[in-house]
C-alpha positions as CSV (number, residue, x, y, z in Angstrom):
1,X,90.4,69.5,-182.6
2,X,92.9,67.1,-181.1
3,X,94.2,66.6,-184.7
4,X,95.1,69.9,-185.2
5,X,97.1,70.3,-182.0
6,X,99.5,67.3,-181.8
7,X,101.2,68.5,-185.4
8,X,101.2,72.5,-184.3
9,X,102.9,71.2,-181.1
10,X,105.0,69.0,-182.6
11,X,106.2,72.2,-185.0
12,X,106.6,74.2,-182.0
13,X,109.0,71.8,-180.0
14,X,111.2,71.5,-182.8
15,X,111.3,75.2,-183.7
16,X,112.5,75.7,-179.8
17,X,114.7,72.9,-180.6
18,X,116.2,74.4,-183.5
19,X,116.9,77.9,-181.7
20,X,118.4,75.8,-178.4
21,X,120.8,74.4,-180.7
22,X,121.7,77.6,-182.7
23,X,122.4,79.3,-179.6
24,X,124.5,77.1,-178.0
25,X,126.4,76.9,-181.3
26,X,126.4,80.4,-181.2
27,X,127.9,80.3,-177.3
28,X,130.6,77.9,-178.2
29,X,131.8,79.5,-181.6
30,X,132.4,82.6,-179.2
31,X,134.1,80.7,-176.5
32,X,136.3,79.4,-179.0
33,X,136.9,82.7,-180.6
34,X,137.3,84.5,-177.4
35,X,140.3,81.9,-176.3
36,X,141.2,81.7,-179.3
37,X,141.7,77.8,-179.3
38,X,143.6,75.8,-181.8
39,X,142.3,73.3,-183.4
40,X,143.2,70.3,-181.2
41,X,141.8,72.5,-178.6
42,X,139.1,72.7,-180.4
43,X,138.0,69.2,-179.8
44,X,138.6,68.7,-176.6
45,X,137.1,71.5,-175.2
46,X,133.5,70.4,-176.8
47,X,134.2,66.7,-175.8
48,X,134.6,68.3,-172.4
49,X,131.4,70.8,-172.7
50,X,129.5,68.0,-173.8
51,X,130.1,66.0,-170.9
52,X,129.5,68.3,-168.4
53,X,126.3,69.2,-170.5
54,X,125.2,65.3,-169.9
55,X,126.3,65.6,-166.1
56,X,123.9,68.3,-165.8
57,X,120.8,67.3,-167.1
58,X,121.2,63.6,-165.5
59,X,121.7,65.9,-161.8
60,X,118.2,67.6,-163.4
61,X,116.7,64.4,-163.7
62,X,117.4,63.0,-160.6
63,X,117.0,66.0,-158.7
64,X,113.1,66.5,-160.7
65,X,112.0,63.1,-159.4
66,X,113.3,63.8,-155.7
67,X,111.2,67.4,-155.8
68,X,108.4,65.8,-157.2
69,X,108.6,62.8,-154.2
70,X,109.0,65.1,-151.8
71,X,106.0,67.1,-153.0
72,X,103.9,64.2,-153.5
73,X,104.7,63.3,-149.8
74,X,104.1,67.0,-148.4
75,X,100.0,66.3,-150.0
76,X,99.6,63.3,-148.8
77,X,100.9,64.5,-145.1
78,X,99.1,67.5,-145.8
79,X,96.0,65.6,-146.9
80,X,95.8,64.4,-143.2
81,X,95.6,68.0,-141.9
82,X,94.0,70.0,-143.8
83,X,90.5,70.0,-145.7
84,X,89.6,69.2,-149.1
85,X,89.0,72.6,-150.2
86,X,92.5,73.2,-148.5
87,X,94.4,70.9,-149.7
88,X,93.2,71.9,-153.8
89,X,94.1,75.9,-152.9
90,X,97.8,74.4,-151.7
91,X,98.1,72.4,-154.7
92,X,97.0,75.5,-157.2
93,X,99.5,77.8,-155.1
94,X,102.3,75.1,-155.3
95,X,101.7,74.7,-159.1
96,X,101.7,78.4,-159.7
97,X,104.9,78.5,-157.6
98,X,106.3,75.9,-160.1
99,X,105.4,77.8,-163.3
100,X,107.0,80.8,-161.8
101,X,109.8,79.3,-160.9
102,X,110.2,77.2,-164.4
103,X,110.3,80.8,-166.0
104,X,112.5,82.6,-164.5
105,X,115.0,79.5,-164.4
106,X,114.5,79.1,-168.1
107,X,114.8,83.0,-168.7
């Protein structure tokens, strides 16, 4: 069952790939249209965009592994306090908190 899995997921990632891509295409071919850049401008302006593009996701990086530190401390301080059964309901709400919060940011 595995088997059949890895290659459908593998489809799916690059499908949602593919779309990413075509819509920030999409985003910059109106940028460019709607400042109506020469184009030397052009250029620039994606060198720039690509840039800041890098920036951000390294900031995403960094700033994933400090949540996911600070959450990993907050269980085991937690894991003093409270019971077992306590400590797995916290976890489930702090995970459905997560994908919550994943889909709206991705939205």
């Amino acid at each position: 069952m595995k088997n059949i899995f890895t290659p459908l997921l593998l489809m799916s990632l690059l499908v949602c790939a593919s779309y990413v891509q075509a819509e920030e295409q999409n985003k910059r071919e109106k940028l460019i249209e709607k400042l109506a850049l020469e184009p030397d401008q052009v250029e620039t302006v994606e060198t720039i965009l690509n840039e800041q593009k890098n920036k951000r996701q390294e900031i995403k990086q960094k700033m994933k592994a400090e949540m996911e530190s600070l959450h990993a401390e907050t269980s085991q301080r937690l894991g003093e306090v409270l019971t077992a059964e306590q400590l797995q309901q916290f976890e489930q709400l702090h995970e459905q908190r997560r994908q919550k919060s994943s889909s709206t940011v991705s939205s």
